[in-house]
Each structure stands twice: as C-alpha cells, then as structure tokens.
N, C-alpha and C positions, 0 to 999 in steps of 0.2 A: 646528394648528387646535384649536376647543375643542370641547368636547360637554357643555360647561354646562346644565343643564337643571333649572333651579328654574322653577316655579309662580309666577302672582305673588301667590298667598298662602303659599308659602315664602320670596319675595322682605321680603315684607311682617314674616312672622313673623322672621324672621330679622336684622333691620333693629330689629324691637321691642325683641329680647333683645339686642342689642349695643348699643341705646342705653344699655339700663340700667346697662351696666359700663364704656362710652365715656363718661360722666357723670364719672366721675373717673380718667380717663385715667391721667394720672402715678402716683395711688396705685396703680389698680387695676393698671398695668402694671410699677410697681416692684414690687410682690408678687408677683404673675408670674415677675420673673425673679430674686427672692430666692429663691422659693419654687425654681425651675431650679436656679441656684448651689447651694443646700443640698441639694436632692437628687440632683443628676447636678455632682459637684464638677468633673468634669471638663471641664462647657461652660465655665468660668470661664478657660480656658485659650487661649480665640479674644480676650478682654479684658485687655491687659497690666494696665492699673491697674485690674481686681478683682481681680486674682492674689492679691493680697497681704490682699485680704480677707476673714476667716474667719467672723465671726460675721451672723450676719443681721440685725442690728441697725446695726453700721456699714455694711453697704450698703444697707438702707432710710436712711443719711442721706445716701449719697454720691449729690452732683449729676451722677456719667455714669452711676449706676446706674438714675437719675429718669431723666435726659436719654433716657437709651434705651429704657425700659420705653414712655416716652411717643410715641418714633419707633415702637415697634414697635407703640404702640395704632394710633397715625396711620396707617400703614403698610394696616393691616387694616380701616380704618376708610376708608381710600380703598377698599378692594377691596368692604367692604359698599355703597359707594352705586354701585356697578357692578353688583352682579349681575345687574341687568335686558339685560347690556352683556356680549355675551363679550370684544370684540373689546377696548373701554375696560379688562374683569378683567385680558387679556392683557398688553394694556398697563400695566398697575401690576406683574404680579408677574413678567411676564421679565426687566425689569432690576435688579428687588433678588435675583433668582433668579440671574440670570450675576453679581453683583456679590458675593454671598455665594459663589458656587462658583470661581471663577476670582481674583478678588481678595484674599477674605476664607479661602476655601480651609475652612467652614465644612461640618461633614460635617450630610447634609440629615435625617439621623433628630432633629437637633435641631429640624426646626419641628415634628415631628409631637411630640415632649413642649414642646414651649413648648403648641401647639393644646389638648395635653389638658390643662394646666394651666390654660389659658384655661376653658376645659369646665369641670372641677372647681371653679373660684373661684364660675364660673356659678350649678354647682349650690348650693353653697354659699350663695351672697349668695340667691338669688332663688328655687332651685328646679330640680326636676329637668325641669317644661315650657323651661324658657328654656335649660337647657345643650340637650336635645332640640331645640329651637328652631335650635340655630347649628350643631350637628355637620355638618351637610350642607355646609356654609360650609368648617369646617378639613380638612374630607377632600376641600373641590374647590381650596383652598390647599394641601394637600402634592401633591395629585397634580401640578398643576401647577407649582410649586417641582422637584417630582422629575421630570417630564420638561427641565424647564428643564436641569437637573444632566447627564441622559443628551444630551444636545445640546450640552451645554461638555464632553462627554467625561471624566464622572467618572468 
C-alpha cells in the first residue's frame, strides 16, 4: 500500500519543475546518465555496450546511451502525472521496480544517485526552488523502488 501524500500544490509545483527539464528529454536524460557513468563508473557495468565506453563525450553520442536516458525521463514522467494517483504511482513503479531487481538484478542505491543527479542538473539549469520543487517526487520514487526490492527479496 502507498502513503503518498503531496498537496495539490506540491502536486502542481512539482509537475512545474519537471516540465522544464522533460522539455528536452533525450538531452537532459543523456546527461544524467553520462554524468552517473562518470561519476560512479561502476553503474556502467548493468550496460554491456557502455562498457567499453570511457570518455563522456562518446556516450553523449551513443544512440543506447540517448535511447535510455530518454526511457528513463519517460519512465519518471509517467510517474509525475500520477502523483494525484497512488494507486496509478504504484502502478508505474512496481514493474520497472521487479524488473530492475529480479531481471536486471540492478542494486537500488542506483536510483537514489540517478534522482540526485536529476536534483543537481535541476538546480543547475533553473535553480534551487525547482530542484526543491521535485525532491519530494525522488524520495517517494526510491522509497518505493526500495520496498519493491524488499518484496523481490533483495
């Protein structure tokens, strides 16, 4: 069960601030996860074909490094027009939650530094109200990601 509990002008503020960086999806989520890759080299090791690549320059050009940065705006951008919705949230992030844990076998401390990477790009581009803006969003995404995890018996 959830215990979701945004305002709906947290709903609202929060939906504001992720427009502005769902605006450009692909870039903004390939930098996201170049930015991951370079700093925690070791997520780079759930992606056989980034393996092999070093610099951040060649995977800001590689189409699975787009391809996926873009899934994973998509991903979070379905779970923003939910948040009015526990039951709809639930429904987006149990199955990429069991499919990350039991298929992809993905350890779950990676979405909390993908989230804060999200955060930081935020502040960056627009400001510190708009990362403030969506935090409430990536700490009710890990939490539930992380129950998901203790349920597939991580």
């Amino acid at each position: 069960s959830s215990t979701m509990s945004f305002s709906e002008a947290e709903v609202q503020s929060a939906r504001g601030a992720w427009e502005k960086i769902y605006v450009d999806a692909e870039d903004n989520g390939t930098t996201v996860l170049v930015r991951m890759f370079t700093e925690h080299p070791d997520t780079k090791s759930y992606f056989t074909h980034f393996k092999g690549m070093d610099s951040a320059e060649e995977m800001k050009q590689s189409d699975q490094v787009r391809g996926h940065g873009k899934k994973v705006f998509t991903a979070i951008n379905d779970m923003v027009q939910h948040l009015d919705s526990s039951e709809a949230f639930v429904g987006i992030v149990n199955p990429l939650g069991k499919k990350h844990a039991t298929q992809l076998k993905v350890d779950p401390k990676n979405f909390r530094i993908i989230c804060d990477i999200i955060l930081q790009l935020m502040e960056e581009k627009f400001g510190g109200d708009c990362k403030a803006s969506f935090e409430k969003v990536t700490n009710e995404i890990c939490t539930h990601l992380n129950n998901v995890y203790k349920e597939a018996g991580w």
